[in-house]
ZAVO-546622 format. One record per residue: residue number from 0; chain; x, y, z of N, C-alpha, C, CB in turn. Coordinates in steps of 0.2 Angstrom, whole numbers. Each point is the difference from the previous one (the first is absolute). Glycine has a CB too. Layout:
  miba  midren    nxx    nyy    nzz   caxx   cayy   cazz    cxx    cyy    czz   cbxx   cbyy   cbzz
   NUM       A      X      Y      Z      X      Y      Z      X      Y      Z      X      Y      Z
...
This chain:
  miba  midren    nxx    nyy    nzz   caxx   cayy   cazz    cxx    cyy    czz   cbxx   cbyy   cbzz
     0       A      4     -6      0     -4      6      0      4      6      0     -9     -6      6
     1       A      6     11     -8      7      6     -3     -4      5      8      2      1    -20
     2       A      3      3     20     -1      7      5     -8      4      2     10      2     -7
     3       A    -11     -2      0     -6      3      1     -6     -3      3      3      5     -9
     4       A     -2    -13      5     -6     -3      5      0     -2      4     -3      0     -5
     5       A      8      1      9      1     -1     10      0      6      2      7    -10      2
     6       A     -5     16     -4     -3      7      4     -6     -1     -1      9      8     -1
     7       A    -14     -9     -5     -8     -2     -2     -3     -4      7      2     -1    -14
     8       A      0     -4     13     -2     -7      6      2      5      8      6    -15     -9
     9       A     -1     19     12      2      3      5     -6      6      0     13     -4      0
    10       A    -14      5     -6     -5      7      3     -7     -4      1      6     12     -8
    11       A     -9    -14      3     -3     -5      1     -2     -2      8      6     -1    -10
    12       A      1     -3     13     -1     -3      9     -2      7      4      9    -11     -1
    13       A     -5     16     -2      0      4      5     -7      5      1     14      0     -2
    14       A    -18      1     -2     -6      1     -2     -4     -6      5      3      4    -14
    15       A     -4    -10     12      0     -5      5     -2      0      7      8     -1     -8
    16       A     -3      3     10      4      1      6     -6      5      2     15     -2     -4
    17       A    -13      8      2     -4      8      2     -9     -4      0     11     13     -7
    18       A    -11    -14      2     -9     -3      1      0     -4      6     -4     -3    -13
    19       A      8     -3     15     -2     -2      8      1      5      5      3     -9     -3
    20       A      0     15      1      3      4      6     -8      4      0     16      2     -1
    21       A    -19     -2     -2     -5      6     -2     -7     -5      4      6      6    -15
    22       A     -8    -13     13     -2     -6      1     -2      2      9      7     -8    -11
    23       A      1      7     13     -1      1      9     -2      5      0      8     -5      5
    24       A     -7      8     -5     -3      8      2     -9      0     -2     14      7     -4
    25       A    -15     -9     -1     -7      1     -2     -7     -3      7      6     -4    -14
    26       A     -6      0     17     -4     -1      6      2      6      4      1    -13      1
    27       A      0     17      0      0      6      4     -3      6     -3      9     -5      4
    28       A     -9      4    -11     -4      3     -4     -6     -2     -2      9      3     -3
    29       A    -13     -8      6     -6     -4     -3     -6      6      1      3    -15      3
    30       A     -3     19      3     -4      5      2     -3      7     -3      6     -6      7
    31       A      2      7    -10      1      8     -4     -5     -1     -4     12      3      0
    32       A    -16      4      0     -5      2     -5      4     -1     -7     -6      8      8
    33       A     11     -7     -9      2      0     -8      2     -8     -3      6     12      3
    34       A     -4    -14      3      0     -8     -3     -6     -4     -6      5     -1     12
    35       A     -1      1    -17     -3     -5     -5     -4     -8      3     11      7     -9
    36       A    -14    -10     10      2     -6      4     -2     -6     -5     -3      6     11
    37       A      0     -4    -19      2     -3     -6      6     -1     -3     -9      2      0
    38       A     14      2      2      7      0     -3      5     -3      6     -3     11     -8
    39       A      9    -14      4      5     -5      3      7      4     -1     -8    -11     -2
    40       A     11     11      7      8      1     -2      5     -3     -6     -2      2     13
    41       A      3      2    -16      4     -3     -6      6      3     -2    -11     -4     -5
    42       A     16      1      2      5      4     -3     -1     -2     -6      8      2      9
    43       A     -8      6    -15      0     -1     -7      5      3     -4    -10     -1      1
    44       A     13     -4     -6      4      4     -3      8      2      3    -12      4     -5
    45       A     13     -7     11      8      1      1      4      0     -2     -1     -1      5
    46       A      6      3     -9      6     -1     -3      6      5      0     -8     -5     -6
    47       A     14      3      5      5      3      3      1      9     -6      7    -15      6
    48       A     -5     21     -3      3      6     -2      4      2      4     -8      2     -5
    49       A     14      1      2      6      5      3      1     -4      6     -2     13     -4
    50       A      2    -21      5      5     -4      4     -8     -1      7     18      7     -4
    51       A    -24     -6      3     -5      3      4     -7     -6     -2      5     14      0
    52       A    -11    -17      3     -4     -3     -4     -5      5      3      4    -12     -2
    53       A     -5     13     -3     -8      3     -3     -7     -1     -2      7      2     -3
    54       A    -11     -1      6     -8     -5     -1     -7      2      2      7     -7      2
    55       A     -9      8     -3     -7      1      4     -3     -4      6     -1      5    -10
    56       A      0      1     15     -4     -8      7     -8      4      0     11     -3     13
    57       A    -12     -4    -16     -9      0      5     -3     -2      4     -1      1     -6
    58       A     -2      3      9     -3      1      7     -8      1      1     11      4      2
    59       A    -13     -8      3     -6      1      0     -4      8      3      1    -14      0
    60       A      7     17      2     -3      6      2      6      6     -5     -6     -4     14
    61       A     10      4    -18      5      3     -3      2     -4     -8      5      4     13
    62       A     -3     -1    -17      3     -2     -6      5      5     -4    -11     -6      0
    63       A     16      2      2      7      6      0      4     -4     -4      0      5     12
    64       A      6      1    -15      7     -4     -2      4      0      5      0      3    -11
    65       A      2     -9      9      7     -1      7      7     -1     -2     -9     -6      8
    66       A     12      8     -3      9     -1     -4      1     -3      7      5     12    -10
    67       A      0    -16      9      6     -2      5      5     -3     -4     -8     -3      9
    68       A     13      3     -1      7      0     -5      0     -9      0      9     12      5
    69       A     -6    -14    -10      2     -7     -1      7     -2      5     -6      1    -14
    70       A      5     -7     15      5     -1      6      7      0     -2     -9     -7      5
    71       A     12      5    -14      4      2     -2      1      7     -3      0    -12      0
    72       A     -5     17      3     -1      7     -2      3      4      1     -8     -2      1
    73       A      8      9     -5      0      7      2     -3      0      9     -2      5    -14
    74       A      5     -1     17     -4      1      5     -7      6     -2     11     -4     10
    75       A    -17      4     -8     -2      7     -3      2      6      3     -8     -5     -3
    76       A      4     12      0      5      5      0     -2      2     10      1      4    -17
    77       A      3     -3     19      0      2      8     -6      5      1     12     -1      1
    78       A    -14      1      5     -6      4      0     -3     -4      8     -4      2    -16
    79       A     -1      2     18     -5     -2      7     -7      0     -5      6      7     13
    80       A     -7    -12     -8     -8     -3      1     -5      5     -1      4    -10      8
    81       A     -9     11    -14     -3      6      1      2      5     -7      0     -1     14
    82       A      9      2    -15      2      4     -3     -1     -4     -8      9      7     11
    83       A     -6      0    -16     -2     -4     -7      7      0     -5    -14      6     -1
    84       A     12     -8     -4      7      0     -8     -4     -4     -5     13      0      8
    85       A    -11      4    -13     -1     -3     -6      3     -5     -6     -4     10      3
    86       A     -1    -14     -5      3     -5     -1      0     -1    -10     -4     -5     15
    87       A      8      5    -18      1      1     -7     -4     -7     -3     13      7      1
    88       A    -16     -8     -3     -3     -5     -5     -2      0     -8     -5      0     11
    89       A      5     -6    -14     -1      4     -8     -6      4      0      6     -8     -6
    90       A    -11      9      9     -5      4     -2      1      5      3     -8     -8     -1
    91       A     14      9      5      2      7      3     -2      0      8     -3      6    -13
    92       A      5      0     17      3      1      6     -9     -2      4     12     11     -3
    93       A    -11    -15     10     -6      1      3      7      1      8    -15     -9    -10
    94       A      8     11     15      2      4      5     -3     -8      5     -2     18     -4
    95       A      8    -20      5     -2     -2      8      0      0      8      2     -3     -9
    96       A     -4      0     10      3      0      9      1     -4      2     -5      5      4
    97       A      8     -3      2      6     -7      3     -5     -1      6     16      4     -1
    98       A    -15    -12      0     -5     -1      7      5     -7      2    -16      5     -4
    99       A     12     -7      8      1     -7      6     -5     -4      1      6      7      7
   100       A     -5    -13    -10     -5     -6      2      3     -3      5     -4     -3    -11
   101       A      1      1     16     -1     -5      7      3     -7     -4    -12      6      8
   102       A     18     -9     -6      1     -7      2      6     -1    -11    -17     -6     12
   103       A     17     14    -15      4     -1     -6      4      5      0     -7     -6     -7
   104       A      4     12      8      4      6     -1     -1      5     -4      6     -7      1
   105       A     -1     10     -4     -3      5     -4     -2     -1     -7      5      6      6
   106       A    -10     -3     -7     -3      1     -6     -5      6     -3      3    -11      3
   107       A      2     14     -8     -3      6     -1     -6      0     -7     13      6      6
   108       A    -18     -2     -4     -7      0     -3     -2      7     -5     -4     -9     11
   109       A     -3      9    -14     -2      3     -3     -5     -2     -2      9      4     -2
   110       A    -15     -1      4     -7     -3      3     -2      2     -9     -4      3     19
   111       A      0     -9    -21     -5     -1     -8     -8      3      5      7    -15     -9
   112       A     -8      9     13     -9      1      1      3      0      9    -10     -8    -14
   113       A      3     13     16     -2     -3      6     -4      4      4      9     -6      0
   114       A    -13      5      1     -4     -7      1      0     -5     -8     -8      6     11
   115       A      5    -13     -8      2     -3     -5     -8     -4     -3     15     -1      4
   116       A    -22      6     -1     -6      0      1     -3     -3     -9      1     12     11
   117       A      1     -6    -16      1     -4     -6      0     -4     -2      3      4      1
   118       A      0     -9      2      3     -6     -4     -4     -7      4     15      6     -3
   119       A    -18     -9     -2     -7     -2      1      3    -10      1     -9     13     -9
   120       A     12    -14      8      7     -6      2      6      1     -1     -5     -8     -4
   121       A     11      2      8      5     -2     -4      4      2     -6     -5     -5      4
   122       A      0      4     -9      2     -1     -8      0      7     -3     -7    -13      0
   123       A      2     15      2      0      8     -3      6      5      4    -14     -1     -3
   124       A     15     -4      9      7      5      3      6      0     -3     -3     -1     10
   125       A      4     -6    -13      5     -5     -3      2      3     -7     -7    -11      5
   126       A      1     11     -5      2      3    -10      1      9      0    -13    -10     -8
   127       A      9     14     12      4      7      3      9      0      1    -13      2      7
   128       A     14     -5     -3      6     -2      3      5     -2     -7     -7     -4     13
   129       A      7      1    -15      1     -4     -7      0      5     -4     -6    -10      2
   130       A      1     14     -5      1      6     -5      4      5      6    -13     -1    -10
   131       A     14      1     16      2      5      1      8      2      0    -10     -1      5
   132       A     12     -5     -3      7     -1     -1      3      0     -7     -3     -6     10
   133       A     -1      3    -15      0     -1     -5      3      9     -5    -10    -13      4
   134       A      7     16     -2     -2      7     -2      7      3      3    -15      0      1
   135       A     16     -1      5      7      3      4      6     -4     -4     -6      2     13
   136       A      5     -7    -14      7     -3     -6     -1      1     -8      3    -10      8
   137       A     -8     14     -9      0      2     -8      4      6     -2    -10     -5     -1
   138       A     13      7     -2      5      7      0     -4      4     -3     10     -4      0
   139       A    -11     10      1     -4      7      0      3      0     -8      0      7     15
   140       A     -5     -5    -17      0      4     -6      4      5     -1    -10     -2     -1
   141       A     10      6      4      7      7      1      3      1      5     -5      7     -6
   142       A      9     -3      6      4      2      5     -3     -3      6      4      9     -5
   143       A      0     -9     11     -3     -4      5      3      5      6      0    -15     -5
């Protein structure tokens, strides 16, 4: 197997990984008015950039892109929990935040939907998530 597709399979696990971290946490959230309680935690679309995996998490109360570093990674760029920095993609710059998942670590985000009231299953979160990421790795038409 060549390079690419074990950093693929790593971003991949590491995606993975953050949906169970997201999983535990969810019973603490079964209460919140915003909670979806038709929608399941999922990672979509993770794949490695600038040494990083890239993906979208869905949540039955959030639907975000998420970055974390890969374990043979960049570290990401420094910062506190809360604070932001932008992240170059071929579809061009989006603005994230550094945050902190319980029992993984950091992982910095950039909320798509939320509440996630909308989304009427699963599947129609699935396929959003899917065009969304999708869209973030297509390279802009002009300048970026």
């Amino acid at each position: 197997m060549n390079a690419a597709g074990a950093d693929s399979r790593t971003a991949q696990a590491l995606g993975l990984r953050l949906a169970a971290g997201y999983r535990a946490v969810a019973p603490r959230l079964a209460d919140v008015p915003i909670v979806n309680p038709r929608l399941e935690v999922e990672a979509i679309g993770f794949r490695p950039h600038q040494g990083w995996a890239v993906g979208v998490m869905v949540t039955p109360w959030f639907m975000n892109i998420a970055v974390a570093a890969l374990e043979e990674g960049p570290p990401l760029p420094p910062g506190q929990p809360g604070g932001g920095w932008s992240l170059r993609l071929p579809a061009g710059g989006i603005g994230l935040t550094i945050g902190q998942l319980e029992g993984f670590g950091r992982v910095d985000s950039a909320s798509l939907f939320s509440p996630m009231e909308a989304f009427p299953d699963p599947a129609t979160a699935r396929v959003t998530a899917m065009s969304a990421i999708a869209a973030l790795f297509t390279p802009a038409a002009g300048p970026v």
